[in-house]
LOFIVEX-540069 format. One record per residue (C-alpha): residue number from 0; residue in one letter; x, y, z. Coordinates in Angstrom, 1 decimal. Layout:
% LOFIVEX-540069
+-----+---------+--------+--------+--------+
| num | residuo |   east |  north |     up |
+-----+---------+--------+--------+--------+
| NUM |       A |      X |      Y |      Z |
...
+-----+---------+--------+--------+--------+
***
This chain:
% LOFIVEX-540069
+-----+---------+--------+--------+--------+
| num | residuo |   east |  north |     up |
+-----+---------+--------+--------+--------+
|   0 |       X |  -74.7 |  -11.7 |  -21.5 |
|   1 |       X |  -71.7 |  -10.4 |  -23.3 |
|   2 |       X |  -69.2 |   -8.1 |  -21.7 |
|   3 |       X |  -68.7 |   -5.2 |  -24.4 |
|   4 |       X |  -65.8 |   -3.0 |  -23.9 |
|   5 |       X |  -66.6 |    0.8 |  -24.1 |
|   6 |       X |  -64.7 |    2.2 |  -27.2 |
|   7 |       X |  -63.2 |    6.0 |  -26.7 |
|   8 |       X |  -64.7 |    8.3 |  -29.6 |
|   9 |       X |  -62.1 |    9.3 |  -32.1 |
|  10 |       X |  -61.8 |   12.7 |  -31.3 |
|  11 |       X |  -61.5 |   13.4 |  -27.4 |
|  12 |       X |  -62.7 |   17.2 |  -26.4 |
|  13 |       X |  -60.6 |   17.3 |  -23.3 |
|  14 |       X |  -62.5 |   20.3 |  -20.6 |
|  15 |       X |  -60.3 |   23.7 |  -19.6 |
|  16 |       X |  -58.5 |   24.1 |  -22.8 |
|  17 |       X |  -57.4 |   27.4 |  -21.4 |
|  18 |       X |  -54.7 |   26.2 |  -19.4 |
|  19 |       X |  -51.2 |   26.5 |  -21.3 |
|  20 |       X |  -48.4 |   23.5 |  -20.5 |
|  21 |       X |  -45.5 |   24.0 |  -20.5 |
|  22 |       X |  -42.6 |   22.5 |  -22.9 |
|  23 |       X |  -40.5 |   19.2 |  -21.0 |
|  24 |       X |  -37.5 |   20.4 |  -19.1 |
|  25 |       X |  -34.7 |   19.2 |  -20.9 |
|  26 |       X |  -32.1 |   17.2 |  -19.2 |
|  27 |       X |  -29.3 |   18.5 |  -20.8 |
|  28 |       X |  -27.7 |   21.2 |  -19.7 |
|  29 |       X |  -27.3 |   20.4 |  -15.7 |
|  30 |       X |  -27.3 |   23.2 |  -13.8 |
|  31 |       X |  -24.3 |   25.8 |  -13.5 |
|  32 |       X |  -22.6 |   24.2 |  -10.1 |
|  33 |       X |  -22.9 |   20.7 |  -11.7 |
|  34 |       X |  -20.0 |   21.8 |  -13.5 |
|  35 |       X |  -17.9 |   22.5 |  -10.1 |
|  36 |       X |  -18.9 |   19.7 |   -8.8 |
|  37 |       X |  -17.6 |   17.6 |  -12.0 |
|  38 |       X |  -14.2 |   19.5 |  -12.1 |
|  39 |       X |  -13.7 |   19.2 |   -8.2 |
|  40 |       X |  -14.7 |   15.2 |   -8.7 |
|  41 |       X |  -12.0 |   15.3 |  -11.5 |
|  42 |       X |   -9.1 |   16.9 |   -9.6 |
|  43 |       X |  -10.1 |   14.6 |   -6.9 |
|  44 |       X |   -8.9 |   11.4 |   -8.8 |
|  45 |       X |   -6.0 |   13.2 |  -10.9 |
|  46 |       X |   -4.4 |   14.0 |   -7.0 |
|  47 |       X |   -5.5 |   10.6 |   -5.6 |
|  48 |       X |   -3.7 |    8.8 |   -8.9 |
|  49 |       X |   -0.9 |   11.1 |   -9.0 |
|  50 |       X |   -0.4 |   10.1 |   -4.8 |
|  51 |       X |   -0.6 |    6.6 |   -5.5 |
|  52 |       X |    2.0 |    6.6 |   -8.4 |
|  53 |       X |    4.7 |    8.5 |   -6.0 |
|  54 |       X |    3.8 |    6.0 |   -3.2 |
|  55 |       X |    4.7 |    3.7 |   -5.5 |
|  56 |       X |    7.7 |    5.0 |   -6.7 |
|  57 |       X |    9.2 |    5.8 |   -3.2 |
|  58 |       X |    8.5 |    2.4 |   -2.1 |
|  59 |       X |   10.7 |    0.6 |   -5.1 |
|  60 |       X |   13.3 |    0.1 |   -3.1 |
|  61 |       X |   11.5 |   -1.9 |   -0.4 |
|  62 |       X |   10.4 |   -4.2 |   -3.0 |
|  63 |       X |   14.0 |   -4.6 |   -4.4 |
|  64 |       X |   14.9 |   -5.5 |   -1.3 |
|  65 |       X |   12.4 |   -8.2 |   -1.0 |
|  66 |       X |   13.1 |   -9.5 |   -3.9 |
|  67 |       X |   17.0 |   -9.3 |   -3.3 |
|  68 |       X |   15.9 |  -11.5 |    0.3 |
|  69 |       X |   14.5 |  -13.9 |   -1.2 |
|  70 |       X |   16.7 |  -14.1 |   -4.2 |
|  71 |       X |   19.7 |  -15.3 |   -1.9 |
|  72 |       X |   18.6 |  -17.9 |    0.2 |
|  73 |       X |   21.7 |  -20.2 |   -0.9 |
|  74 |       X |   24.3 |  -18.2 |    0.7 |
|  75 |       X |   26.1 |  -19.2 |    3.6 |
|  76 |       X |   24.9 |  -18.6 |    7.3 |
|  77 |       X |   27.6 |  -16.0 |    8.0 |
|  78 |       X |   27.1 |  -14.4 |    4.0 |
|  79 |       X |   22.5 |  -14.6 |    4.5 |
|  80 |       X |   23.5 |  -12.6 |    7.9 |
|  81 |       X |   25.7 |  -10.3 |    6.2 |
|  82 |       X |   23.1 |   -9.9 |    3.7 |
|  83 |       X |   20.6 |   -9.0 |    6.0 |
|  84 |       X |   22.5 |   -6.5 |    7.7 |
|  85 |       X |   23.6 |   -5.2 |    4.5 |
|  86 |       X |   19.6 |   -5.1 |    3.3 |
|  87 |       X |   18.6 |   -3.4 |    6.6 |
|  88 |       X |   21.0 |   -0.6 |    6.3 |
|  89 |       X |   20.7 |   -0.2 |    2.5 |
|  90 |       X |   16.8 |    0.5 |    3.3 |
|  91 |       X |   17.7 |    2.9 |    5.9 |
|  92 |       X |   19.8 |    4.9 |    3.5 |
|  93 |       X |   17.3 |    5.0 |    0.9 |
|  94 |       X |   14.6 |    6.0 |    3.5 |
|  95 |       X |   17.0 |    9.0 |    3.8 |
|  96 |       X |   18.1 |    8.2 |    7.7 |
|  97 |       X |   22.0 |    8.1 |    7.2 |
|  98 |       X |   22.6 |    8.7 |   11.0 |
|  99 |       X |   20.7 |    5.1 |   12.2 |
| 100 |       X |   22.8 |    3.4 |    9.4 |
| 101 |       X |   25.2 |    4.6 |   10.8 |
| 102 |       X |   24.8 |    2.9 |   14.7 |
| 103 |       X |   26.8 |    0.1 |   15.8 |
| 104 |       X |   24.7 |   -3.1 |   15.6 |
| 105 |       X |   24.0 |   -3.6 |   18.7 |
| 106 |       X |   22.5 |    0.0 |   18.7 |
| 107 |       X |   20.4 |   -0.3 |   15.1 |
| 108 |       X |   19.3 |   -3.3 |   16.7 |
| 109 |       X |   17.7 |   -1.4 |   19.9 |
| 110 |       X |   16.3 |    1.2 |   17.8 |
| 111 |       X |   14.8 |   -1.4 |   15.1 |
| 112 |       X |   12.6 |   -3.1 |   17.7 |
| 113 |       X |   10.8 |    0.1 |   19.1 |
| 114 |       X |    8.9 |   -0.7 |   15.9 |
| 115 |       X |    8.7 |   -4.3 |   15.5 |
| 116 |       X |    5.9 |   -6.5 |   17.5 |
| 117 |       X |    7.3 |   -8.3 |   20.0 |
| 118 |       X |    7.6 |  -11.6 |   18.8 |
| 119 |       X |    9.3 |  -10.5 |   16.1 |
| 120 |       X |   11.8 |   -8.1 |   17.3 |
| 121 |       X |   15.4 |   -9.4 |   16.2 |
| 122 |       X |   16.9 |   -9.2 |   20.1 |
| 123 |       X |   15.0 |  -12.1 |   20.7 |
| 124 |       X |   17.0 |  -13.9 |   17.5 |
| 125 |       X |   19.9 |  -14.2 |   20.1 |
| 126 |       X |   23.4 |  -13.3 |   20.5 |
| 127 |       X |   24.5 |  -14.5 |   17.2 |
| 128 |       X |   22.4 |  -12.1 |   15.5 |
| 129 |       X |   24.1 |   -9.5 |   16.9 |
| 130 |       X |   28.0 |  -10.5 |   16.4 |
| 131 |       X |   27.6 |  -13.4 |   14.0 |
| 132 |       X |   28.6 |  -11.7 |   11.3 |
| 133 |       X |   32.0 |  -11.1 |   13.3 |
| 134 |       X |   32.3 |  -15.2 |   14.6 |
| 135 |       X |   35.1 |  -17.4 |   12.5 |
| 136 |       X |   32.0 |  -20.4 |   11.4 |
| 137 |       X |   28.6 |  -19.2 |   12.4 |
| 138 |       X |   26.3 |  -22.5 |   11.9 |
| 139 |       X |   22.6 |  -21.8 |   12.2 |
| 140 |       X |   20.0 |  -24.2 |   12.5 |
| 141 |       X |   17.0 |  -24.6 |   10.0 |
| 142 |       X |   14.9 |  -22.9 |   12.3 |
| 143 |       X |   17.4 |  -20.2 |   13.4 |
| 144 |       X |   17.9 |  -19.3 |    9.4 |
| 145 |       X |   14.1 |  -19.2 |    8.8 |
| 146 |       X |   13.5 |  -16.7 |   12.0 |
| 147 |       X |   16.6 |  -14.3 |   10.6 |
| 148 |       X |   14.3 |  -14.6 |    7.2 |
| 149 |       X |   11.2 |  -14.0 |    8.5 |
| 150 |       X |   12.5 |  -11.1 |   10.9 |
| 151 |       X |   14.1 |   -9.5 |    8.1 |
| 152 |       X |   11.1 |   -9.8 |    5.9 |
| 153 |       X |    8.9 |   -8.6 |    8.4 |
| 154 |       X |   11.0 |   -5.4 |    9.5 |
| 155 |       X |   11.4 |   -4.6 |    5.2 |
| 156 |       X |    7.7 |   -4.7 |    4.7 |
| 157 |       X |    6.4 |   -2.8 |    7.9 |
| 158 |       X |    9.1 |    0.1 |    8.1 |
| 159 |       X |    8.1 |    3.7 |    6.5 |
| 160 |       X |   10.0 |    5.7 |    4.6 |
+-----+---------+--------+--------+--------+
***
């Protein structure tokens, strides 16, 4: 037995010819609100972008002051605790908070570790930290010189302007 396929006649006379389709919907042009929706979608990134960039730009001088850190890491003991005095301060200007630049060491300090975590905070750097810069030789150990860094570091990065 062979297995014929069925052929379909040439001409096919479909039943109900009375019923009318319609023409395809085309796809192009959405409707009227998906214009909103792409202007609102627009101004959404053009704000987002334009929020980044001034981030960015207000936060130049904590990278300046990183890379000023790190740039100086052959300078004395008593000249790196200068500097990092002198970096602390010059960020609190820039973050327009004269007033706390202002304190007394001992009182920046106090203020300076509300913020800090506490293994971090620089009162627990020691004494020296806070009147080394006023001692005749400061010598600081290894260790000592890497904390001041990393505290310093630590406070530049995580403070808001």
């Amino acid at each position: 037995m062979s297995m014929q396929t069925p052929t379909a006649p040439a001409n096919l006379e479909l039943p109900h010819k009375a019923f009318i389709l319609p023409n395809e919907i085309p796809m192009w042009p959405p409707a009227w609100w998906t214009w909103l929706v792409i202007a609102a979608v627009i101004l959404l990134l053009m704000g987002l972008l334009f929020w980044l960039m001034r981030r960015h730009q207000q936060r130049a001088y904590r990278r300046e002051a990183l890379a000023l850190l790190q740039a100086d890491l052959t300078l004395s003991d008593k000249a790196l605790l200068q500097h990092c005095h002198e970096l602390i301060r010059r960020c609190l200007i820039s973050e327009h908070n004269q007033p706390a630049a202002a304190y007394m060491t001992h009182e920046l300090i106090q203020q300076l570790d509300k913020h800090m975590p506490a293994k971090k905070r620089f009162a627990n750097l020691g004494q020296w930290f806070l009147d080394g810069q006023y001692q005749a030789h400061l010598s600081l150990t290894t260790d000592e010189r890497t904390q001041l860094l990393n505290s310093t570091e630590i406070w530049l990065r995580k403070h808001h302007a």
